[in-house]
C-alpha positions in Angstrom: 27.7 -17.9 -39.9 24.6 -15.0 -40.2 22.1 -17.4 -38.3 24.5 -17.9 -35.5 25.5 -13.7 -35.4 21.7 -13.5 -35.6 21.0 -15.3 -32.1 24.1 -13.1 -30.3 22.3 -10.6 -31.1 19.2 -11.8 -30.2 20.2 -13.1 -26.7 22.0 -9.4 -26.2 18.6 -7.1 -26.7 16.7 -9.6 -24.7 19.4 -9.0 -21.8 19.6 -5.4 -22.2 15.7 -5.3 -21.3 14.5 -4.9 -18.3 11.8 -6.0 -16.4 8.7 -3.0 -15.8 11.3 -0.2 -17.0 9.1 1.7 -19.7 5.8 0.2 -19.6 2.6 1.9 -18.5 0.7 0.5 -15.3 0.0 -3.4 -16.9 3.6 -3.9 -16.1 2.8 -4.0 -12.5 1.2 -7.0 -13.0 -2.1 -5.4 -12.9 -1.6 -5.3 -9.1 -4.1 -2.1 -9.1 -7.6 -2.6 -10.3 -9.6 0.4 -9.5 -9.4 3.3 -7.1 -12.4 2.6 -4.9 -14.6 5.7 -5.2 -17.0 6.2 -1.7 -18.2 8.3 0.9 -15.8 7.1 3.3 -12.6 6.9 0.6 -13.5 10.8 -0.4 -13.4 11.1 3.5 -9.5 9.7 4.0 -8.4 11.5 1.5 -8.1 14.3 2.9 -6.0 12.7 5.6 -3.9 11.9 2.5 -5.2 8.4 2.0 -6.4 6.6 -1.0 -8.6 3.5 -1.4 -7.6 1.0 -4.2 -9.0 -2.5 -5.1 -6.0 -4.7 -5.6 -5.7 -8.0 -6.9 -5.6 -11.0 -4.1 -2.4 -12.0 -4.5 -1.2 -8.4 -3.9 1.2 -7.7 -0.6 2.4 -4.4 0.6 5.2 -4.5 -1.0 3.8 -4.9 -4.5 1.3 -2.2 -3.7 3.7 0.5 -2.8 5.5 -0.1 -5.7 2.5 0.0 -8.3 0.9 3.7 -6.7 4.5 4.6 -6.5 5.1 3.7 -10.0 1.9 4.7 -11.7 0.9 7.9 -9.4 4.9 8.9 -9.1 4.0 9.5 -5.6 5.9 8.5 -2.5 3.4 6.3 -0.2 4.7 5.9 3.6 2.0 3.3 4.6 0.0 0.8 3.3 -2.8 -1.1 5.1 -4.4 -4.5 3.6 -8.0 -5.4 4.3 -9.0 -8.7 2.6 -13.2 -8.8 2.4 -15.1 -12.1 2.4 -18.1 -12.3 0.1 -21.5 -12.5 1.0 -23.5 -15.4 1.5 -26.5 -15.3 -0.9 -29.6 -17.5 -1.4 -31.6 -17.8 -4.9 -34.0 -20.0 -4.2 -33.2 -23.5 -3.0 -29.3 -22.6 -4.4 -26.9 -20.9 -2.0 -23.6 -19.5 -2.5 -21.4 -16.4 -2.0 -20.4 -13.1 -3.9 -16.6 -12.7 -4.9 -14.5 -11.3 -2.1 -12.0 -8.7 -2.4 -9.3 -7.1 -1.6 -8.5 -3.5 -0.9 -5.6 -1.1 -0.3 -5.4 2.2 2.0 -2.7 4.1 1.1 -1.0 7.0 3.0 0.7 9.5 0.8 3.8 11.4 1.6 2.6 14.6 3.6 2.2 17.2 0.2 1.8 14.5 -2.9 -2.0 14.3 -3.9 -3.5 11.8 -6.4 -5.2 13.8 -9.0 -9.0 12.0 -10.1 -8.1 9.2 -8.3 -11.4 10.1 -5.7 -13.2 12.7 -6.4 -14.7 14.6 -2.9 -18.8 14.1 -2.8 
């Protein structure tokens, strides 16, 4: 009779979970990678907009939701710009650099990202 009490309770803790509530910024999936630190990302920020690598399979939905959740910010806009990689040549071998994908996001007029960018 324990083993079965033992499952119940089991099956209970795992329901009472839930999913990103109390974890630090992995439990966004990772969906941030870096802020992008530049001349022209120290430029937009002070038009309250901040440059973030995200992961490729990242939409504006998920994006809004990680800076929301790890900055505790409120973001009104996000824009999505998806960069190719380079074609290279070493030699007789030619090939590309990874692509990326970045983030610019607009910040409720009075929230500020602290060491996110820093202004050059």
């Amino acid at each position: 009779m324990a083993i079965f009490s033992k499952k119940e309770e089991e099956a209970g803790n795992q329901q009472s979970v839930k999913r990103g509530a109390g974890k630090p910024a992995a439990a966004f999936g990772g969906i941030l990678v870096q802020p992008r630190v530049s001349e022209k990302a120290s430029h937009l920020v002070q038009g309250n907009k901040y440059v973030f690598l995200v992961r490729k399979e990242a939409n504006k939905i998920l994006i809004k939701k990680a800076v929301e959740g790890v900055y505790k910010v409120r973001v009104t806009q996000v824009n999505v710009i998806n960069n190719k990689g380079k074609a290279r040549n070493y030699g007789r071998i030619s090939g590309t650099t990874s692509g990326f994908k970045k983030a610019v996001v607009t910040l409720k007029q009075g929230d500020k990202i602290e060491g996110a960018t820093e202004t050059i």
